[in-house]
C-alpha positions as CSV (number, residue, x, y, z in Angstrom):
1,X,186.4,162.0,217.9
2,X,186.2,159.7,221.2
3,X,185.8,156.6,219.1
4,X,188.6,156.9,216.5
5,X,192.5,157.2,217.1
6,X,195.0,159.1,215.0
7,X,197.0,157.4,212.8
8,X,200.5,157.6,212.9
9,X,202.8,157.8,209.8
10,X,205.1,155.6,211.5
11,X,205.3,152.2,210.3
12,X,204.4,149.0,212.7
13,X,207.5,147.4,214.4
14,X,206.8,144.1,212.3
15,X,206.9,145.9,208.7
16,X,209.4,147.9,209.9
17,X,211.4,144.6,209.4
18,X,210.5,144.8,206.0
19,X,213.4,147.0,204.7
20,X,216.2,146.1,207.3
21,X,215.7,142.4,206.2
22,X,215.8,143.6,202.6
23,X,219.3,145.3,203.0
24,X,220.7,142.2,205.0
25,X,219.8,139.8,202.5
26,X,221.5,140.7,200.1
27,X,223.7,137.5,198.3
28,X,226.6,137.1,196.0
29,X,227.4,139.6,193.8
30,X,224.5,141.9,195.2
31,X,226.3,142.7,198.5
32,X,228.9,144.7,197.3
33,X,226.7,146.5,195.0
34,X,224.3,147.2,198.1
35,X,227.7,149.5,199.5
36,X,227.2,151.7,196.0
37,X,223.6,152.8,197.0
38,X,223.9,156.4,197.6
39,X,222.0,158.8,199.6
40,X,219.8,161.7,198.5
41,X,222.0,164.6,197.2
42,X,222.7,167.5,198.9
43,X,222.9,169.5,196.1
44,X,220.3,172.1,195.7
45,X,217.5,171.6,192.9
46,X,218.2,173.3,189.6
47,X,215.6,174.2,187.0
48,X,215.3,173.1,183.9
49,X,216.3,170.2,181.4
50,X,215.2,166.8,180.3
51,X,215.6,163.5,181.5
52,X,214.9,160.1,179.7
53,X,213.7,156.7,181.7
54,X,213.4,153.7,180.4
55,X,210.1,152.1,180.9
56,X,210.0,148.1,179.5
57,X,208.1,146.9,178.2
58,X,206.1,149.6,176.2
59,X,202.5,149.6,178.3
60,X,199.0,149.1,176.5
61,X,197.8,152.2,178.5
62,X,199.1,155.0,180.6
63,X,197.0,154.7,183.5
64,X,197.2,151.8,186.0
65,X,193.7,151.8,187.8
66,X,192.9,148.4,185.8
67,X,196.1,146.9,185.7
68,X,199.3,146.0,188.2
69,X,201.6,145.5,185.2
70,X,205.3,147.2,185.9
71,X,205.0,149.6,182.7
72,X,201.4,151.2,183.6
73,X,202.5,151.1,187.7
74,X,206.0,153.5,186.6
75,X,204.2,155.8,183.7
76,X,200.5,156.5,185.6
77,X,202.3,157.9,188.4
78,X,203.6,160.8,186.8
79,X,200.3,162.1,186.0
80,X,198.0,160.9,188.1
81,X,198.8,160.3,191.9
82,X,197.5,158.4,195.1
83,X,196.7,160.0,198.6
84,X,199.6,158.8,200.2
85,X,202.9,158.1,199.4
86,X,205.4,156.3,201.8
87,X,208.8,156.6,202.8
88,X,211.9,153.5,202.8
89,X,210.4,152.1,205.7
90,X,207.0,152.3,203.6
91,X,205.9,154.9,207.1
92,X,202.8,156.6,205.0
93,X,203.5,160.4,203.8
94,X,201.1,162.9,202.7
95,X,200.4,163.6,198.7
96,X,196.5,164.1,197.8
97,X,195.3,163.8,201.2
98,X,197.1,166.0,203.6
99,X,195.8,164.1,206.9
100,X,194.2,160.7,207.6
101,X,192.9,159.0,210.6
102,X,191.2,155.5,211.4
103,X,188.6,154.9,213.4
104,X,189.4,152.6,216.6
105,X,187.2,149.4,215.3
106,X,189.2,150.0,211.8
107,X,186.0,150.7,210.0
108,X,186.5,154.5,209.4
109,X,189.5,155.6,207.1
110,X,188.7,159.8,206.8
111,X,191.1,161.3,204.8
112,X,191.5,165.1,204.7
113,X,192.4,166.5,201.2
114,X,194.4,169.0,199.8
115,X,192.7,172.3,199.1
116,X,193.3,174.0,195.6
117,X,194.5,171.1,193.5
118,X,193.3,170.7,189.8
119,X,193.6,167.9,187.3
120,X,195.5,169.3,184.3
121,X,192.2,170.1,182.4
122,X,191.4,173.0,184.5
123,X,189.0,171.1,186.8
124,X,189.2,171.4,190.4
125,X,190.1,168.2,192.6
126,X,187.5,166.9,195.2
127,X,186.2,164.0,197.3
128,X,184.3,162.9,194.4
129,X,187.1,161.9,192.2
130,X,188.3,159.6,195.7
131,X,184.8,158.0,195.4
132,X,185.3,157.5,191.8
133,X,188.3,156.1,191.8
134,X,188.0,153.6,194.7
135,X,184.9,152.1,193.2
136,X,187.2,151.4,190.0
137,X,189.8,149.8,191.8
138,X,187.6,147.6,193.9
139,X,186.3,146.5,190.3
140,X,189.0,146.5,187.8
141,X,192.5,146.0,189.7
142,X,193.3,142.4,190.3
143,X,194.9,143.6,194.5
144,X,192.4,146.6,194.3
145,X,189.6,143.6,194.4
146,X,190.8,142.1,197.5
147,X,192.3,145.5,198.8
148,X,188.7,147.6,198.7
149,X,186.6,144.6,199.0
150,X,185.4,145.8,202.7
151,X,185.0,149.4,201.5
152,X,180.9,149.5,201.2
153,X,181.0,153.1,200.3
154,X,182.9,156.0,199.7
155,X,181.3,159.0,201.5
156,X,182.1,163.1,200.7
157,X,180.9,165.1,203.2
158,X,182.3,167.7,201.6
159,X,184.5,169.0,198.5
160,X,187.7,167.5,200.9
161,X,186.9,165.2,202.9
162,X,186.2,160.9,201.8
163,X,185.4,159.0,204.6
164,X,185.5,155.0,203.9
165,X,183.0,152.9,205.4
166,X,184.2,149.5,206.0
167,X,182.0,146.2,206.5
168,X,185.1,144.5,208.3
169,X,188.7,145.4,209.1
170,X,191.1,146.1,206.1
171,X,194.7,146.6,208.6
172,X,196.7,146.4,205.4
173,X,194.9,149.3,203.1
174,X,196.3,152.3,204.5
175,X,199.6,150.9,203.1
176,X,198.2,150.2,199.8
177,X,197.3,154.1,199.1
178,X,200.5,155.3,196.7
179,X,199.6,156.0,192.7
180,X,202.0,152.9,191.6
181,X,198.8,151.1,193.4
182,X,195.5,153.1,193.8
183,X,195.6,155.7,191.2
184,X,193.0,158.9,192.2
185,X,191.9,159.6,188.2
186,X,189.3,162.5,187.4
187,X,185.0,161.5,188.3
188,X,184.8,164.0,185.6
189,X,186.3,162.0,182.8
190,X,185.4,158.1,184.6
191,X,182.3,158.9,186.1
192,X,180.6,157.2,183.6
193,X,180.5,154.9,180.3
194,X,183.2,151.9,180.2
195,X,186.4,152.5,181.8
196,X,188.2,150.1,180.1
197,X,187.7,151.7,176.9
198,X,188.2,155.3,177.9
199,X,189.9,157.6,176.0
200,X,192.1,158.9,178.5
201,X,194.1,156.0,179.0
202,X,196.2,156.5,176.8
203,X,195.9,160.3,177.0
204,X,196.0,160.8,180.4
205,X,194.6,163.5,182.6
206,X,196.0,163.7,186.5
207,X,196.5,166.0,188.9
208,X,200.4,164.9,189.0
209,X,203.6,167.1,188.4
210,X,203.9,166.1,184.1
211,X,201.2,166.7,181.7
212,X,201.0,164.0,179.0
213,X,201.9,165.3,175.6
214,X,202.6,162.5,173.2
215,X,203.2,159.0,172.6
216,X,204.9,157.7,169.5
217,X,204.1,153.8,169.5
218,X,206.7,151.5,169.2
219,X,209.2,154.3,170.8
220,X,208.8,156.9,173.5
221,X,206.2,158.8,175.7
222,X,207.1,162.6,176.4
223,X,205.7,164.5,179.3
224,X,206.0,167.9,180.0
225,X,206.2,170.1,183.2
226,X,203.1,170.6,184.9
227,X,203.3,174.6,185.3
228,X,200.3,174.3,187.9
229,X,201.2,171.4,190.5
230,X,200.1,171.8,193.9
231,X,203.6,171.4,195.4
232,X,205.5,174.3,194.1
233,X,208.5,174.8,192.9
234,X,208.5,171.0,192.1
235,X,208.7,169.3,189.4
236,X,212.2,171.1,188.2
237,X,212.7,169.3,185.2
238,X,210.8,171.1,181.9
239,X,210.2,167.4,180.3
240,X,210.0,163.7,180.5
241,X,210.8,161.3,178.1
242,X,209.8,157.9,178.8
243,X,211.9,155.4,176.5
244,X,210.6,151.7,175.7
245,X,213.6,149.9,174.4
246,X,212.7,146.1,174.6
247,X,216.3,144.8,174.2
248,X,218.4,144.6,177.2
249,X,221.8,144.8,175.6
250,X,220.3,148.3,173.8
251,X,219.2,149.2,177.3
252,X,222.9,148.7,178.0
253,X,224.8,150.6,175.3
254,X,221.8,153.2,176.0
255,X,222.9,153.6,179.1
256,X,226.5,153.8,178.2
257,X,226.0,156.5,176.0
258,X,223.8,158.7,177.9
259,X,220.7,158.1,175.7
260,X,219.1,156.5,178.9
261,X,219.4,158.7,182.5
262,X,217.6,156.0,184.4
263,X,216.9,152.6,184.4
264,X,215.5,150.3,187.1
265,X,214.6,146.7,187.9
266,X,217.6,144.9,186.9
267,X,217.4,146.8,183.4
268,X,220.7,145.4,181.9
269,X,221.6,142.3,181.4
270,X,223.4,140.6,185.0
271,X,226.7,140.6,184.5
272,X,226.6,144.0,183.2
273,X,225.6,145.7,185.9
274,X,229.5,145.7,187.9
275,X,230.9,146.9,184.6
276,X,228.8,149.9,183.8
277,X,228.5,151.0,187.2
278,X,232.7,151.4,186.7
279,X,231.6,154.1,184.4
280,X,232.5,157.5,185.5
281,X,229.1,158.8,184.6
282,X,227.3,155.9,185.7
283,X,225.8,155.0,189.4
284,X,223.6,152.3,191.3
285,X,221.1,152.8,193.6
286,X,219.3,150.1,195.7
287,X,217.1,151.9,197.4
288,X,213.1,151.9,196.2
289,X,212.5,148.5,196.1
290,X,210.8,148.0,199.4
291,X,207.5,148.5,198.6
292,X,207.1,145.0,196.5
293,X,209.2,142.5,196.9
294,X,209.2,140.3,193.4
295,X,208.6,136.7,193.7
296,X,209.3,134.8,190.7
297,X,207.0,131.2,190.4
298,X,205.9,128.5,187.9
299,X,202.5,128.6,188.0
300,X,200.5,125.6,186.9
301,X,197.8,125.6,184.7
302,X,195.1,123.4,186.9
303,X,193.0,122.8,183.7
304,X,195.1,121.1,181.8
305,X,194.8,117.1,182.3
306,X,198.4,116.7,183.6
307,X,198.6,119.3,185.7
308,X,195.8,118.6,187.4
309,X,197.2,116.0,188.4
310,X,198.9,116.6,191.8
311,X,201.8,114.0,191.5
312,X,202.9,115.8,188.1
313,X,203.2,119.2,189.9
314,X,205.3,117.1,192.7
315,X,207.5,115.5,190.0
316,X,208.3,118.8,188.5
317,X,208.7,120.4,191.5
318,X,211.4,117.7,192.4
319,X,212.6,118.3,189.2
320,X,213.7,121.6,189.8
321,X,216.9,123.3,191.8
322,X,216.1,126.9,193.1
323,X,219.5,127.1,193.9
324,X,220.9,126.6,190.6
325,X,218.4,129.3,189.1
326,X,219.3,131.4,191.4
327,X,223.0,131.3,190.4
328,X,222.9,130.5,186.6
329,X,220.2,132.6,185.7
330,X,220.2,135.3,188.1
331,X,223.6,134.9,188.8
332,X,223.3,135.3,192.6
333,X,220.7,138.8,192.4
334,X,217.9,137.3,195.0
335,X,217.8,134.8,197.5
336,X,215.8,131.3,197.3
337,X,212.2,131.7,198.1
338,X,209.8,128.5,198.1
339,X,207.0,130.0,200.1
340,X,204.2,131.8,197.9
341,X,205.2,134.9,200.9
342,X,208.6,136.1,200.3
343,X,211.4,136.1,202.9
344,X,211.4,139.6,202.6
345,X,208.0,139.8,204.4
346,X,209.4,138.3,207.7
347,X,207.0,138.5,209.7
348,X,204.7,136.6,207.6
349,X,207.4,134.2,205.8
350,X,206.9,130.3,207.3
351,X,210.4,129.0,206.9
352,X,209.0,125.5,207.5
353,X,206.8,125.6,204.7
354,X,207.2,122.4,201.8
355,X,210.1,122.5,199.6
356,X,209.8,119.9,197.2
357,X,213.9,119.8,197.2
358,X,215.9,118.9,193.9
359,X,215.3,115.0,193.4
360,X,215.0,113.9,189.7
361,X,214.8,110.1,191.0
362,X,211.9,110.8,193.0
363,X,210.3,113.1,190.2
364,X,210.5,110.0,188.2
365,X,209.1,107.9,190.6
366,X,205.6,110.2,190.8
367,X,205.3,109.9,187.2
368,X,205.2,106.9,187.1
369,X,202.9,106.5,189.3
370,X,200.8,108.8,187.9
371,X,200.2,106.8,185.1
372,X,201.7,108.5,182.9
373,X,205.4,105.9,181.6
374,X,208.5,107.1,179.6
375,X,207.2,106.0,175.9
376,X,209.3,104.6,173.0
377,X,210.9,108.2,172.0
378,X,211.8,108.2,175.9
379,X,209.1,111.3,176.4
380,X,206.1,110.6,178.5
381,X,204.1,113.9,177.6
382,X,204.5,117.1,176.2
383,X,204.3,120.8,177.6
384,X,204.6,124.7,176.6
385,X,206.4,127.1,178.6
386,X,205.5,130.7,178.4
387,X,207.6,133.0,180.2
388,X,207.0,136.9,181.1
389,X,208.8,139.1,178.6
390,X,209.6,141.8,180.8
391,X,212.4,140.9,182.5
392,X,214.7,139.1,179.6
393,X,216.0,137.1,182.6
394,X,212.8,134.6,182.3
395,X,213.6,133.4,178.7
396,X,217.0,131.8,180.4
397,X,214.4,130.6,183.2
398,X,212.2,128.9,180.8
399,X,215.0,126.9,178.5
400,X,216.3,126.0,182.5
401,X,212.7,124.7,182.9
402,X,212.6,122.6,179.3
403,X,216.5,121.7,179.8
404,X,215.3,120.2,183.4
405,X,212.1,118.8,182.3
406,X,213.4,116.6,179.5
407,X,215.7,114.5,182.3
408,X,212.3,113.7,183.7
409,X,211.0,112.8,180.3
410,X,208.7,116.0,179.9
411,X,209.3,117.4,176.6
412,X,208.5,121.2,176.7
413,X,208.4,123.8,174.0
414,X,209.0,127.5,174.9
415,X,207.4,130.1,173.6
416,X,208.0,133.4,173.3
417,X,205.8,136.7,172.5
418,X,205.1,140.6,173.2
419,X,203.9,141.8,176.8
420,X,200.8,142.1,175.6
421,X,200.0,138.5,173.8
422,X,201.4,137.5,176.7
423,X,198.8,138.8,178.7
424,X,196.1,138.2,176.9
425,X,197.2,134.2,176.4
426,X,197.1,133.7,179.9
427,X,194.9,135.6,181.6
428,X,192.3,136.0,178.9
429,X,192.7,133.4,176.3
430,X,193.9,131.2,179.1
431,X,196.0,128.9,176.4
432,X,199.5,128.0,178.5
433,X,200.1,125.2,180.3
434,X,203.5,126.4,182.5
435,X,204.1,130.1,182.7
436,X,207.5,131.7,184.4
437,X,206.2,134.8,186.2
438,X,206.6,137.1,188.8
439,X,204.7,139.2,190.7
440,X,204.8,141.7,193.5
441,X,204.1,140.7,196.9
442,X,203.7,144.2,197.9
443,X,204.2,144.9,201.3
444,X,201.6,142.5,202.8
445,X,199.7,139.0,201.7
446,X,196.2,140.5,202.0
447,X,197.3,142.9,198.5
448,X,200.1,141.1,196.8
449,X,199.5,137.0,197.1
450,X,195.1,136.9,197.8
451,X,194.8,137.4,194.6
452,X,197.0,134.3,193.1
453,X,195.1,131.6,195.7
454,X,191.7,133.3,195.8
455,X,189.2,131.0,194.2
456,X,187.0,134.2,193.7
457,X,189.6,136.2,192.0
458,X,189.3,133.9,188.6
459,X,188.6,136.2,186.2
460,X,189.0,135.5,182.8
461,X,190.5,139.0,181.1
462,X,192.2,140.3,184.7
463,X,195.8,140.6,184.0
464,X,197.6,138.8,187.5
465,X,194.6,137.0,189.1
466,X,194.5,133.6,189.7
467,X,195.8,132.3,186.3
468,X,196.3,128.8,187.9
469,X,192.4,128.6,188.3
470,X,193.9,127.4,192.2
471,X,190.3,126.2,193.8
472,X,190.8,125.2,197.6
473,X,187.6,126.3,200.8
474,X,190.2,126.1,203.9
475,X,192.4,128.6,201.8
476,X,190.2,130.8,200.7
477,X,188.9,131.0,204.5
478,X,192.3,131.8,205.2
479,X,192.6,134.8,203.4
480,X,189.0,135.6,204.2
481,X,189.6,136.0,207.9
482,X,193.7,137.2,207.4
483,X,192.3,139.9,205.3
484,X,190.0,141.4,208.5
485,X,192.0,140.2,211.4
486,X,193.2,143.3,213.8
487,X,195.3,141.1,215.5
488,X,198.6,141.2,213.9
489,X,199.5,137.6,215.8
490,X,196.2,136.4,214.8
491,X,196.9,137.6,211.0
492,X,200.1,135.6,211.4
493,X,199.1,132.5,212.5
494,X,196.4,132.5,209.6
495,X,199.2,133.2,206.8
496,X,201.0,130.3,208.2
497,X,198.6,128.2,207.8
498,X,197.9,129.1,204.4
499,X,201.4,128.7,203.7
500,X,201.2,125.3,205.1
501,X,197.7,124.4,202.5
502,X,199.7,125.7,199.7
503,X,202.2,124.7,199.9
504,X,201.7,121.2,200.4
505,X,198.6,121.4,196.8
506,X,200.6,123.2,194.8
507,X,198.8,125.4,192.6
508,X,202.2,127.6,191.9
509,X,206.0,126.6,192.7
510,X,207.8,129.6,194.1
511,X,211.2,129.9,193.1
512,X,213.5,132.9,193.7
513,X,212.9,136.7,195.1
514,X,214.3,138.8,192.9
515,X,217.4,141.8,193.9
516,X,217.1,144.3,192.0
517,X,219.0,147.9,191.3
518,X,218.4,151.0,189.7
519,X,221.2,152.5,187.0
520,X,221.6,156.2,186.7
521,X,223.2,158.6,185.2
522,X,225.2,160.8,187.9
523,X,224.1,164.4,187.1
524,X,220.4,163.1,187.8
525,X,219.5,163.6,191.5
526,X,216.7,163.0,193.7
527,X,215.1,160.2,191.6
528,X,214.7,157.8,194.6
529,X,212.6,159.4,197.1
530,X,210.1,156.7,198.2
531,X,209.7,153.1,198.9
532,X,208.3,152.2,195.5
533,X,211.0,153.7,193.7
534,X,210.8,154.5,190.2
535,X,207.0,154.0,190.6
536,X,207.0,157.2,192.7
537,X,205.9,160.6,190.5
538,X,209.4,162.0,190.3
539,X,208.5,165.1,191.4
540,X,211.9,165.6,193.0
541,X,213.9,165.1,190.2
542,X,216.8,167.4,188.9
543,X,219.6,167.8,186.6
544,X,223.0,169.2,188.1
């Protein structure tokens, strides 16, 4: 092995960064509920008993390998899992692949996988279902395309080992390994026919610690203990129930009254978050977020024939304050983020990149001059907003966004719908003109933003591609060579630069990068183990 180096669990000192600047940010209201975080208990796991999570909204499948929406990321994991999982400082940990090493040119990943694992049909585990499952991602998941897109092939040397060939660098995919992101799912059952239309996604076969058992549309998901998991004694609880209550004040009294013993991303509305963690069976945890940090933008529709128009994006830009978002509709929870990288990503985060600051005079000014006059009702055009439904928060965002809009003269008309028309109107139907979104910039550009700025990740039907149908060479040669630079300066310098492009055309305004906390009931221990969270498998789970 002269020509390859171990790898390391530990993290890189510059994403290392990462999670320290995550817990120093914190603003407002959010610092004194950062000091409620607790540790890991130190009671001993009990046996037995079940526990009820709130998933929101309710997903169109249960497995994630086509798919970065948050509902299929947090249910997928519980049956099916990845072949790494990482800790708080997102330092990569062992789950289907027990050791891992990179070659020293970075393009050899050989992975070393556990021995006498089965899916929960009975059928062993092997290098196969890694081959499978890679070639899936690099085709159907909107990251996994840019993630995988140097993998040329998948080789199985044997039952346990997968060795991926690389055409050119990938520095970020051994961070981009957990089951929230690449989901290992059986060759046996997707080795063939049309994925997308399988039958197992919505009845689920993993190797993970809960079996799927039913699904009641409209209300819950219940999983049961997997009696044969690899990593004995876990899991300890004898059955999940996965809620999907779509109203945040229900999530609230829910919570309250016990119906709900865990609840994360920001699950209540704001301002109740101080008052129910007050409750003596009630607690906050902070922890698990480090592994995406959730940028929320307006993202322009580049086909429509005033938005192509770069002054209009300017004048709305200048008609917008982050910093009265941030404190009237998050009520302090984040921190203001006009770059498409988030501040929490400091090492790649440009500080100097263009605002667009709060100027309705000058807003006016580039409509005008974009042709485009106040008419005789005082309106010079009109607009729809659509805003994602899973966070409740971004319906208050998008009447901000009409109420700020109409002092420039843009009349705008929100409009509301499930998760799933949502989807399907802008990714597939591709029928919005404004849309208040968020997404995950993971824990590095290459996975979480490529795919918003990519020219070659517009695909009609991919849920969280590039919906703006953003077209720009010198940006997509930014990626290009960010995505395969070793150099982590290099890589730097590139993402600045990008930043810079961006920034100045437009394609997306960045707003704010969401805080967010976890509520729990207090006899539920162990749910927070790893940097995504929530998103992990809960394996260590227990009720005291």
């Amino acid at each position: 092995m002269n020509n390859r180096r171990r790898f390391h669990s530990g993290r890189r000192g510059a994403l290392m960064a990462l999670a320290g600047s995550a817990a120093g940010l914190a603003l407002g209201p959010f610092a004194s509920l950062v000091r409620a975080s607790v540790e890991s208990s130190a009671v001993a796991p009990s046996r037995g008993g079940r526990l009820t999570l709130l998933v929101n909204p309710e997903p169109n499948v249960l497995i994630n390998f086509a798919t970065t929406a948050g509902a299929e990321q947090k249910i997928s994991p519980k049956v099916t899992e990845g072949l790494l999982s990482y800790d708080f400082n997102v330092k990569p940990r062992a789950q289907l692949a027990k050791a891992w090493s990179i070659s020293a040119d970075g393009l050899q990943y050989t992975f070393k996988l556990r021995e006498g694992v089965r899916w929960h049909d009975g059928q062993p585990f092997t290098s196969k279902d890694v081959a499978v499952s890679i070639e899936l991602l690099k085709q159907y998941h909107s990251r996994g395309r840019s993630t995988f897109a140097n993998v040329v092939e998948v080789r199985t040397p044997d039952a346990h080992t997968a060795l991926l060939q690389l055409s050119k660098p990938a520095p970020y995919l051994i961070y981009a390994l957990a089951a929230s992101e690449s989901p290992i799912v059986p060759a046996h059952l997707y080795g063939s026919g049309d994925p997308l239309n399988n039958p197992h996604n919505i009845d689920p076969v993993g190797t993970g610690p809960y079996r799927f058992k039913t699904w009641e549309r409209g209300s819950h998901a219940v999983f049961v203990r997997n009696p044969g998991y690899w990593d004995a004694p876990k899991p300890y609880i004898d059955e999940l129930i996965v809620r999907f209550i779509g109203d945040a004040a229900a999530r609230a009294v829910a919570l309250e009254t016990g119906e709900l013993d865990l609840a994360g991303e920001n699950p209540v509305p704001l301002l109740d978050i101080q008052r129910l963690q007050a409750l003596p069976h009630l607690a906050l945890e902070t922890r698990g977020y480090s592994y995406n940090a959730a940028q929320t933008q307006l993202q322009f529709n580049l086909d429509n024939r005033y938005l192509s128009k770069q002054k209009v994006r300017e004048a709305i830009a200048h008609s917008i304050d982050r910093q009265a978002i941030l404190q009237s509709v998050w009520y302090g929870y984040g921190i203001v983020a006009p770059s498409p990288i988030s501040p929490l990503l400091t090492q790649f985060y440009d500080p100097s990149v263009p605002t667009w600051p709060h100027d309705l005079a000058k807003a006016e000014r580039l409509l005008d001059e974009a042709g485009l006059p106040r008419q005789f009702n005082s309106f010079r055009f009109p607009l729809t907003i659509d805003y994602n439904p899973y966070d409740p928060t971004f319906a208050r965002l998008a009447e901000y966004l009409r109420q700020t809009l109409r002092q420039v003269g843009i009349e705008s008309t929100v409009r509301s719908q499930d998760f799933g028309a949502y989807v399907k109107r802008i990714y597939t139907d591709r029928d919005f003109d404004l849309d208040a979104n968020f997404l995950g910039n993971t824990f590095d550009p290459t996975v979480g933003v490529q795919r918003l700025y990519w020219s070659r990740n517009f695909k009609k039907g991919v849920p969280f591609s590039n919906s703006s149908h953003y077209d720009n060479p010198e940006v997509d040669r930014l990626l290009e060579v960010a995505a395969v630079e070793n150099d982590p300066r290099a890589r730097v310098e590139y993402f600045r630069q990008f930043q810079q492009v961006v920034g100045r055309d437009l394609p997306i305004l960045d707003l704010i990068t969401l805080k967010q906390v976890t509520l729990y009931n207090k006899r539920v221990h162990n749910h927070t183990v790893t940097a995504d969270g929530l998103d992990g498998n809960l394996a260590d789970v227990f009720i005291a």
